[in-house]
C-alpha positions, -999 to +999 in steps of 0.1 A: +000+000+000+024+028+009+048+018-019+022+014-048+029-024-056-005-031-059-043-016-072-057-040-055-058-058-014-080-084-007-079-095+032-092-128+041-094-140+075-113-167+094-124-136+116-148-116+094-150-084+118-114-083+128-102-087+082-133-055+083-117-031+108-084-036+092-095-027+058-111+004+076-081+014+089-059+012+056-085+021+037-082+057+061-042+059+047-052+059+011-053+095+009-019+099+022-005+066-002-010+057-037-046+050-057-055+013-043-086-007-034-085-025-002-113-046+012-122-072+031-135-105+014-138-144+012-117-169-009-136-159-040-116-130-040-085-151-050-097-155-085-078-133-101-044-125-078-014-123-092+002-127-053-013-146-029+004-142+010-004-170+033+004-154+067-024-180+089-015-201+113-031-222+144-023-196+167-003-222+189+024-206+214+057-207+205+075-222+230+108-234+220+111-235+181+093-230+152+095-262+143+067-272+172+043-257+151+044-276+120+016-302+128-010-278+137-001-252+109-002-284+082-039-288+091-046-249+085-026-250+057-047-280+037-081-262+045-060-228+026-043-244+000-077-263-012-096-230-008-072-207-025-069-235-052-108-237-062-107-201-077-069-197-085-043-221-098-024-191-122-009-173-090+025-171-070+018-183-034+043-170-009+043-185+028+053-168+056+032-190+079+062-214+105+081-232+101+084-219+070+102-244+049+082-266+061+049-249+053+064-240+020+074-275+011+035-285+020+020-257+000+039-271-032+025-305-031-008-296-015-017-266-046-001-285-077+015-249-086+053-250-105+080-250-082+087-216-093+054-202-083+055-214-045+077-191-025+090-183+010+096-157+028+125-173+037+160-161+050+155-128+036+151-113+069+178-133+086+197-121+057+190-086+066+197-091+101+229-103+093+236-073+074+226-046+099+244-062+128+274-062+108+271-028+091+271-016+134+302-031+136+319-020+103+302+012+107+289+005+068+251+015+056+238-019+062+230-016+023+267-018+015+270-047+035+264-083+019+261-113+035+238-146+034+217-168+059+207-199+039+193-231+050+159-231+074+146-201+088+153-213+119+174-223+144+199-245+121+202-216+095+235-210+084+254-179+083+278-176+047+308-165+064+328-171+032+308-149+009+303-117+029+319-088+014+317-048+015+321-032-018+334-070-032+358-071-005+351-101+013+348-094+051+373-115+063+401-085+038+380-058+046+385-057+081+423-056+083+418-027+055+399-006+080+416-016+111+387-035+126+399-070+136+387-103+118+374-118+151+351-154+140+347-156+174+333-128+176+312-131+144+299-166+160+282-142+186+269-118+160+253-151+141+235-161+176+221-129+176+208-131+142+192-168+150+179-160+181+163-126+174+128-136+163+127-149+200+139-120+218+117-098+199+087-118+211+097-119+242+098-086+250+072-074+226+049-106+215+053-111+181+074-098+151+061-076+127+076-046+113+110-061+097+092-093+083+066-071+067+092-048+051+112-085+039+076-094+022+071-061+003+107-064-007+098-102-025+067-092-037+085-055-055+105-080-064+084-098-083+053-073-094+080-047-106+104-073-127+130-067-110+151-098-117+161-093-083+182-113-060+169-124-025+171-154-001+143-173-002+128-206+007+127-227-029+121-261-039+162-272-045+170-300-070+208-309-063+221-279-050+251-289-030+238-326-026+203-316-011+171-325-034+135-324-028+126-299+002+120-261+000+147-243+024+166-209+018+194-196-012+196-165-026+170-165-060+166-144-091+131-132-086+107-119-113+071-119-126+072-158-131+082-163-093+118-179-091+136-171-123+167-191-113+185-205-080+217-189-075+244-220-064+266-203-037+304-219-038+300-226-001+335-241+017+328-277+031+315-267+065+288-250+050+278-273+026+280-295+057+254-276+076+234-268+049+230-306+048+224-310+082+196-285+081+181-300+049+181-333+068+160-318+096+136-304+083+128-330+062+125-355+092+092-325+102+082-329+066+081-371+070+061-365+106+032-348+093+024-379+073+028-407+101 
């Protein structure tokens, strides 16, 4: 809405009044925005989007990890998927619902869509995490600062120490350039940070909100705009560093169609190694749902 990406919002929600009052409300902004319609409707409504966000879950408690919510948020997701999928089979779905590789993975088989049109949200705000905690340190805009979280989003992503880089520099160069130290030990603690901070969030506020919803407008721009533009997102992976068959984090050309192309990192052997290892979990939470 405040960007312009789209003419048109539908909300849907299982609670009729509470999808109303937030239309209201945005609808209230539109003077101060861009020219867009914004309502309140049912899954009828889906017919002809060219986005589709799945944000719903069970409304469980997160207690530990995101993982714990995968069987109750597999049951939402079937009654979704099957509703979305009666009026619209032509859209890009992108999950944001936890654990989201997991959910992602489901809403690929349970739609029917091309791999390329079933996205998630993904790493991408890990990713940016990463970034601003180390722009802090470097004293860098965070925009000048690249770096990677691939794998789950969750607590075995993995942090691409190999690849980060200021202005092609890689970090590890960089920092004797500027006098800053080259501590891993150090970075380690920036990494736990990064992993953890969905938790300390909620625990001081509830919930996450306002960075996750900037990462999902930045995917959708992404894709409504053409942009050809590369962010790390949860994608269904065919041999990509030995891991095939499950929907977990890389960084992906993004455009109209969805995924354009998967971008294969050259990761060093201890992140291909944990990359593994988090493929191999989550799909043990992808072969419990069926059991």
């Amino acid at each position: 809405m405040i960007q312009g990406l789209a003419s048109q919002i539908v909300i849907i929600d299982i609670d009729k009044q509470r999808a109303e009052g937030e239309a209201m409300d945005l609808n209230h902004g539109v003077p101060f925005t861009h020219p867009v319609r914004i309502w309140s409707g049912d899954y009828s409504d889906c017919e002809n989007a060219d986005i589709i966000i799945i944000t719903v879950d069970k409304g469980e408690r997160l207690q530990h990890s995101r993982l714990e919510l995968a069987k109750g948020n597999y049951e939402v997701m079937k009654q979704v998927i099957a509703s979305i999928t009666r009026y619209n089979k032509d859209c890009i779905l992108l999950v944001v619902t936890n654990p989201l590789d997991v959910m992602t993975y489901a809403a690929l088989k349970l739609s029917g869509l091309p791999k390329n049109r079933v996205i998630g949200s993904g790493t991408a705000l890990d990713s940016a995490r990463l970034r601003f905690l180390l722009s802090q340190d470097l004293q860098i805009d965070p925009r000048n600062v690249h770096a990677y979280i691939i794998g789950e989003h969750g607590d075995s992503e993995v942090p691409v120490w190999s690849l980060a880089n200021v202005a092609g520099i890689r970090l590890k160069d960089y920092c004797p350039i500027c006098n800053i130290p080259y501590d891993q030990a150090h970075h380690d603690e920036l990494f736990l940070k990064v992993r953890n901070a969905g938790y300390e969030i909620a625990k001081r506020k509830g919930h996450t909100n306002y960075a996750v919803a900037l990462a999902v407008t930045r995917i959708v721009q992404s894709i409504l705009r053409n942009e050809n533009a590369v962010v790390t997102v949860s994608t269904f992976l065919e041999d990509y560093h030995g891991v095939n068959d499950i929907c977990l984090s890389v960084p992906a050309v993004l455009n109209r169609t969805g995924v354009k192309e998967v971008i294969k990192l050259p990761l060093e052997e201890k992140e291909i190694t944990d990359f593994r290892n988090s493929a191999s979990l989550i799909r043990k939470v992808i072969e419990s749902l069926h059991r």
